[in-house]
VEXTIVEX-803878 format. One record per residue: residue in three letters; x, z, y of N, C-alpha, C in turn. Coordinates in steps of 0.02 Angstrom, whole numbers, plus 50000, padded with zeros to 5 digits. Each point is the difference from the previous one (the first is absolute). Example, Ala and Ser with C-alpha at 12.3 -4.5 7.8 and 13.67 -1.06 7.14 Angstrom:
ALA506605039049716499555000050059500455000050060 SER499824996450053500425000350059499615003750055 
# end
This chain:
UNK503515224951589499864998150069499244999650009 UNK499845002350072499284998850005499674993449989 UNK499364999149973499834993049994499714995750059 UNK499755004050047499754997950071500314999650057 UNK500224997250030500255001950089499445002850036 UNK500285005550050499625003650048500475000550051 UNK499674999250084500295001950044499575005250039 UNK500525004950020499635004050054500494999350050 UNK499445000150042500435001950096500075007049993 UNK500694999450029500115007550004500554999150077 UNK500255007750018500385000850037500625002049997 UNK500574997849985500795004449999500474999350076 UNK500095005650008500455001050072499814993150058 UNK499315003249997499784996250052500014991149991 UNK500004999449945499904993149979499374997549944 UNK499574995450030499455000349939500164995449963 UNK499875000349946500214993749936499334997349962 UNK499924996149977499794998649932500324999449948 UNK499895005849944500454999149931499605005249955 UNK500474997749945499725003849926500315004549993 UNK499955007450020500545006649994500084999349945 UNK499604997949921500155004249945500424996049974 UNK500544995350041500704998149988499854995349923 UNK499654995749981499864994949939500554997049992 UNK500335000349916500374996849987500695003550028 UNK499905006650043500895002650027499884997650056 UNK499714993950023500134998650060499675002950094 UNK500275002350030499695000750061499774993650046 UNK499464999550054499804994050016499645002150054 UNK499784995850060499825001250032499794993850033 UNK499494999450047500004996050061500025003750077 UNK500204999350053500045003250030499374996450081 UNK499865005450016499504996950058500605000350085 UNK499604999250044500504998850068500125004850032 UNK499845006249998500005003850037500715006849948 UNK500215003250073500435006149990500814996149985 UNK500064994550047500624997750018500365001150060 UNK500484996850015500335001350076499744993050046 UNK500054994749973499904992050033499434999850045 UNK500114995650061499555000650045499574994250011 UNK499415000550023499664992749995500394995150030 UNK499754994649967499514999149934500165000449918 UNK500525003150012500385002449929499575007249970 UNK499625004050033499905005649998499875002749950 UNK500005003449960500835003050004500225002549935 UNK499734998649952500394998449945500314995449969 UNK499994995250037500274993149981500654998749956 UNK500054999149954500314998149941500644993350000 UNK499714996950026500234992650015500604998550039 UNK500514996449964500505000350064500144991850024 UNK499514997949992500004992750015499354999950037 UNK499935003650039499274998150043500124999750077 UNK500465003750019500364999150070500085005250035 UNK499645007449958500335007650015500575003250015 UNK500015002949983500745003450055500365001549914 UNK500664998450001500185001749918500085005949998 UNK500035005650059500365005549978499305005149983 UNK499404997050025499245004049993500184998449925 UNK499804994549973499924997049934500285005749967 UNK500675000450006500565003249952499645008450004 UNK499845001850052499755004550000499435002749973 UNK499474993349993499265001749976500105001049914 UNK500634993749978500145000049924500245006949978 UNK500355002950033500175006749983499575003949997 UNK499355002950072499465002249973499514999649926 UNK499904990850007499665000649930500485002149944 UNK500504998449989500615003249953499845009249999 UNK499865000750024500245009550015499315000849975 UNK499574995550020499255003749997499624998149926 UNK500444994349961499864999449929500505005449968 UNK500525003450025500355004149947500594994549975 UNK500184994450056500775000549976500434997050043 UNK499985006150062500274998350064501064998649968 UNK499825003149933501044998150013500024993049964 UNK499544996450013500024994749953500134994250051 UNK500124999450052499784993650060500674995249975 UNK500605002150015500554995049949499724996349939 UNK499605001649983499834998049922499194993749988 UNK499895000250074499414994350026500294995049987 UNK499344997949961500164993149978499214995750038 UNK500344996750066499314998550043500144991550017 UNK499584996349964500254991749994499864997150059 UNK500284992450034499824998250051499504995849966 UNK499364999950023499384998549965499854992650046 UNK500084994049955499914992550025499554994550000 UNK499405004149955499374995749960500194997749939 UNK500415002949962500224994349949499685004449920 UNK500474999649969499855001149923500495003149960 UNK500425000350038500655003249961499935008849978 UNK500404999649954499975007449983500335003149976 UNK500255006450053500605003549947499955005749972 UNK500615000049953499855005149945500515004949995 UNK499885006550001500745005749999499705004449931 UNK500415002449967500094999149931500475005449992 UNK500485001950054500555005450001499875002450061 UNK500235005550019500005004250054500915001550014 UNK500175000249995500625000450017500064997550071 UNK500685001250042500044997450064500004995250011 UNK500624997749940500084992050007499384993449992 UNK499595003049950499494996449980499385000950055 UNK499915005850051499504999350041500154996650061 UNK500735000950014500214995750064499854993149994 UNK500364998349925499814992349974499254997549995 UNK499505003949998499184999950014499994999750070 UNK500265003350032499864999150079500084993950036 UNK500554998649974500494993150046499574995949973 UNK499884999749919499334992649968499295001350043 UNK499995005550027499194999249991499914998950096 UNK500675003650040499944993950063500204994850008 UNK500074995549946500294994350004499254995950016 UNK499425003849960499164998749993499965000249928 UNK499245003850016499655000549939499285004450009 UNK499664997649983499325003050011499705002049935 UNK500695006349952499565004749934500635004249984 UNK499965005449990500565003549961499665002949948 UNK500454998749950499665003549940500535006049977 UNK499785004149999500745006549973499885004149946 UNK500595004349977499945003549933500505005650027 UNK500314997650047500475003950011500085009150038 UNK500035006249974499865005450054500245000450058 UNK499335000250060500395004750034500344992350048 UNK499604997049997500024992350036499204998950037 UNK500005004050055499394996050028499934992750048 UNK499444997549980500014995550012499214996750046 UNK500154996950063499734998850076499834995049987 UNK499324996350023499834994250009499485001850064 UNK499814995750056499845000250048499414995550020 UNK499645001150053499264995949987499625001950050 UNK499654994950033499435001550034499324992050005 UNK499745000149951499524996849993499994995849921 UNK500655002049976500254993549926499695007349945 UNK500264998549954499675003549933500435004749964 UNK500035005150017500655003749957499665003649959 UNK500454998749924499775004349931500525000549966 UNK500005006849985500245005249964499894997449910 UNK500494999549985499745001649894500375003849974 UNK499845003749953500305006049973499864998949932 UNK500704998949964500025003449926500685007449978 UNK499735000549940500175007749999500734995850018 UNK500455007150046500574997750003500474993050057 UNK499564998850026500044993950028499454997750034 UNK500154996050057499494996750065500224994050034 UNK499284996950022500454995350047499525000850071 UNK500264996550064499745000450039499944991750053 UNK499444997849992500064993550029499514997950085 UNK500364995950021499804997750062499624994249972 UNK499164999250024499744994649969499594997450079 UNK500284995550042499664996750039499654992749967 UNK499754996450049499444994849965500564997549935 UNK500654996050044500454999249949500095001649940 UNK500205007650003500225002749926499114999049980 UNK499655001450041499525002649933499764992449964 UNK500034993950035499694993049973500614998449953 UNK500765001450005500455000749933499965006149967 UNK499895004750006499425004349949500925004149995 UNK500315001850048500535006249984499885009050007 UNK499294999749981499765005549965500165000349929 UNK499544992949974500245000249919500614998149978 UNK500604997350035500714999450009500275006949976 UNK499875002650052500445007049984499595005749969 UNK499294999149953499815002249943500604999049953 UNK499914993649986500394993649947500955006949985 UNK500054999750063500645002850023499925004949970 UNK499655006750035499855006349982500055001349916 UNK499474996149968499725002149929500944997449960 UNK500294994450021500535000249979500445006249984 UNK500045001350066500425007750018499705005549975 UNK499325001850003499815005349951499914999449938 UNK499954996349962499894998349938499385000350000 UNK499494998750031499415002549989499494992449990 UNK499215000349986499654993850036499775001650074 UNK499904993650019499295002650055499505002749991 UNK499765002049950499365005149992500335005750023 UNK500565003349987500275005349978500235001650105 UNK499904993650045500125002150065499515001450053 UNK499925003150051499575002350054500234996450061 UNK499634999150040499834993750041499745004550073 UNK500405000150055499685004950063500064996750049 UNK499604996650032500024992850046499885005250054 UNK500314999350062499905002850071499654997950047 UNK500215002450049499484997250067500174993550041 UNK499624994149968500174994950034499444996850040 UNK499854993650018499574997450036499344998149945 UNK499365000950011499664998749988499694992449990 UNK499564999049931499484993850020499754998550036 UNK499585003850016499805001350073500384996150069 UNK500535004949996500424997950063500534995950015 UNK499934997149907500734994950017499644991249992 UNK499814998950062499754991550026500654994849998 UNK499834998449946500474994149985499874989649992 UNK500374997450017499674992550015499534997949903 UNK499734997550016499414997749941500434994549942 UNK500505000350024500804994749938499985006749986 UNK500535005950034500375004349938499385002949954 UNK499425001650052499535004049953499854995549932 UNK499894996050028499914993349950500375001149930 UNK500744999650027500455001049959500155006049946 UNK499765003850035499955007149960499514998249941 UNK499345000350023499274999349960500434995949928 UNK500244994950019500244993249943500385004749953 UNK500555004050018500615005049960499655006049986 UNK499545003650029499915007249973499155001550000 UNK499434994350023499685001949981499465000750073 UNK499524998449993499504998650047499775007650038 UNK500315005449969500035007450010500285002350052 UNK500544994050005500685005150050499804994650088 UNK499224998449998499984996750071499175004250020 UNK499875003250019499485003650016499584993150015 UNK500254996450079499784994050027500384996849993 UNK499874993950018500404993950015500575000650032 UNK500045005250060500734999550039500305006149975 UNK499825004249952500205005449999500155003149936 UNK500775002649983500174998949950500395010049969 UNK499915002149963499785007049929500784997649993 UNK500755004650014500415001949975500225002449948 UNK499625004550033499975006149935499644997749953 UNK499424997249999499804996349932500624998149958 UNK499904993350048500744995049961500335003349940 UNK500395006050049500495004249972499925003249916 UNK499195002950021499645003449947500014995149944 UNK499894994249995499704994349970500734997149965 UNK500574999850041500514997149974500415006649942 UNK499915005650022500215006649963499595000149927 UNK499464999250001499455001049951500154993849947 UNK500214996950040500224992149964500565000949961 UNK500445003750018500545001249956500035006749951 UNK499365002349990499975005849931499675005250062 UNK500005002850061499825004950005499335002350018 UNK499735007449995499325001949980499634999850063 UNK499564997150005499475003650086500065004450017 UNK499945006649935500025003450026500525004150029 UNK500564997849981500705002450019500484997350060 UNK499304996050025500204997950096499565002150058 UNK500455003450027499385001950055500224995750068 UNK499564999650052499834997350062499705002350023 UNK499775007150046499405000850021500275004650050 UNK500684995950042500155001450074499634995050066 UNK499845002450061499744995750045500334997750004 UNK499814994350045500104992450036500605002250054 UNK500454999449999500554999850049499764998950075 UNK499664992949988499784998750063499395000750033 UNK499445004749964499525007650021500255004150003 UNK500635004350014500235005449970500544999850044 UNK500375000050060500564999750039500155007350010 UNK499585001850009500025008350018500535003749924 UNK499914997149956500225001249942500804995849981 UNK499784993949995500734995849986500004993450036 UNK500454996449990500404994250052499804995249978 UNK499494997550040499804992049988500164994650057 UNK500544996049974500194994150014499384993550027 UNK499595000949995499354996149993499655002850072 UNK499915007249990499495003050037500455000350075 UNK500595002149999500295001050059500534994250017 UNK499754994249998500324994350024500704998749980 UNK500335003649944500714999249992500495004250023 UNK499825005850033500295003850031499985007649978 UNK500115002149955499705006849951500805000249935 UNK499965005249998500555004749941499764997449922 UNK500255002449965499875000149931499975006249961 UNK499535002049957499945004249956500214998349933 UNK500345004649957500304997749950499605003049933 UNK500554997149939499745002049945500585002949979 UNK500035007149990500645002149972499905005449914 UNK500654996049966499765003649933500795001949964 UNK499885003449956500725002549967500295003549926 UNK500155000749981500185004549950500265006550000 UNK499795005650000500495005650042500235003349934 UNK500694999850002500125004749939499845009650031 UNK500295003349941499855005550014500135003650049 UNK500724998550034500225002050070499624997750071 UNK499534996849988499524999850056499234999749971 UNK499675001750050499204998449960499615001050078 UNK499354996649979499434998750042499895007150055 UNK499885000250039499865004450053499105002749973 UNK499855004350022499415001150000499574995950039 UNK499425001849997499364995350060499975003950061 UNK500305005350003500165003050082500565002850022 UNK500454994949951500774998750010500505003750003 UNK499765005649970500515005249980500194999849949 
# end
């Protein structure tokens, strides 16, 4: 497996992503930006999310686009997309079979904000517009977590490492770390307790100022904490909430905006990655 994460923007069937084509570890991955959906403002229009107050039948529709446009449009039965609650929980699929992905489905809308999988040919949705979504990849296996202030101050990044390295047999050195486009230091003004609170747990790093509090630090800081390399985490997507033109910030547009997701998978041989101009 490669030893670095890299993302490039690219374009497939009219959808732009952030991801690592050269598929690390087997796995395909992506983040997806807002645009080249059906949903209408202020959903516009790739919106991911089916808990934001969109129309469900756009949603169902946009998920199929990104499905078709990663290369595994016959896969949408086989979404495994959690109702995401702030919490810490995390599930794990291990088999691919029907029975065993339906049984991932029903656990993971019950809530849960991480899936960790091994299983082919099981992609798997997490949704976001301003919280912290990251990707980890070991050979064979991934997880994909929702990290708002919540998860990230209970640290269910390094949760579903913990998880992951189980399931692959591997360490955390041995995993890659691809944090997405969330809200910025910069832009995420928070009361002078939580910042407070952070500085005390992760480190005088993750508060730029006083009211203003480094996610993605956190994140970085709690990952690194549990075996893995600097250099095998990247972060170096904009600020959600500089960046609207690009993806859905909750922050920037008053509560009223779609979600962009993080979608990742295992594709056995009967499906594979689309090209970068989606043929």
């Amino acid at each position: 497996m490669v030893t670095k994460p890299h993302l490039t923007r690219y374009a497939s069937q009219d959808v732009t992503l952030l991801g690592d084509q050269r598929r690390p570890g087997g796995v395909t991955l992506a983040f997806t930006e807002r645009t080249g959906g059906r949903s209408l403002s202020p959903y516009e229009s790739l919106n991911q999310g089916d808990s934001c107050g969109d129309d469900a039948q756009d949603v169902a529709a946009n998920r199929t686009i990104l499905l078709d446009a990663m290369g595994m449009g016959e896969l949408g039965e086989r979404l495994v997309n959690p109702l995401q609650v702030h919490g810490s929980d995390v599930v794990v699929i291990s088999s691919g079979t029907s029975e065993a992905v339906h049984e991932a489905q029903a656990q993971a809308r019950q809530g849960a904000d991480a899936i960790v999988c091994s299983a082919a040919d099981v992609p798997v949705l997490l949704c976001f517009a301003d919280c912290v979504p990251v990707v980890l990849v070991a050979d064979g296996a991934f997880a994909v977590v929702h990290s708002g202030w919540k998860g990230t101050y209970a640290r269910i990044a390094a949760k579903a490492l913990r998880k992951l390295t189980e399931l692959a047999g591997c360490k955390a050195a041995d995993v890659l770390a691809y944090i997405g486009p969330h809200i910025g230091g910069a832009d995420y003004e928070v009361s002078h307790g939580l910042a407070e609170t952070f500085a005390t747990e992760f480190g005088a790093g993750v508060t730029p100022s006083e009211r203003h509090l480094d996610l993605g630090a956190a994140v970085r800081i709690a990952l690194e904490a549990e075996g893995m390399r600097p250099e095998a985490i990247i972060d170096e997507c904009p600020s959600t909430a500089s960046c609207t033109e690009r993806f859905f910030s909750y922050r920037a547009e008053g509560g009223a905006c779609g979600r962009h997701g993080a979608i990742a998978a295992l594709l056995s041989d009967a499906h594979g990655e689309v090209s970068a101009d989606g043929r």
